[in-house]
C-alpha positions in Angstrom: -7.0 16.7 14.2 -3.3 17.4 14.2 -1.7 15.2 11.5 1.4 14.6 14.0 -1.3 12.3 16.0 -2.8 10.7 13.2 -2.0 7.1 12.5 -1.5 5.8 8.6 -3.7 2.6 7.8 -3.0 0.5 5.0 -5.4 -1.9 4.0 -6.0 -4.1 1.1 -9.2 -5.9 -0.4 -8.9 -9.5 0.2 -9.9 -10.1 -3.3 -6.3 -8.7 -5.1 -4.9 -11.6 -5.9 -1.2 -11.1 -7.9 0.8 -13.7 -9.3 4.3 -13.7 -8.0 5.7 -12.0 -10.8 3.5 -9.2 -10.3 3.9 -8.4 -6.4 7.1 -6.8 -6.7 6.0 -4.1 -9.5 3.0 -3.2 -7.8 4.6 -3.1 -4.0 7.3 -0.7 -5.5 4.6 1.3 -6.9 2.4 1.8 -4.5 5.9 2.7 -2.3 6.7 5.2 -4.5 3.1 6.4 -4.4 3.3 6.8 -0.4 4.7 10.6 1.8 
């Protein structure tokens, strides 16, 4: 399949729970980690 057709899914486990001080490292990681 043509990657200009596909669509990106991003999901997450309903288990990973963060404290609030952690959200904001981890979001900007997993941003950085992303095309």
């Amino acid at each position: 399949m043509n990657k200009k057709y596909r669509k990106t899914i991003i999901a997450g486990n309903w288990k990973m729970n963060l404290l609030p001080s952690e959200v904001k490292p981890f979001t900007e990681e997993l941003r950085s980690s992303m095309p």
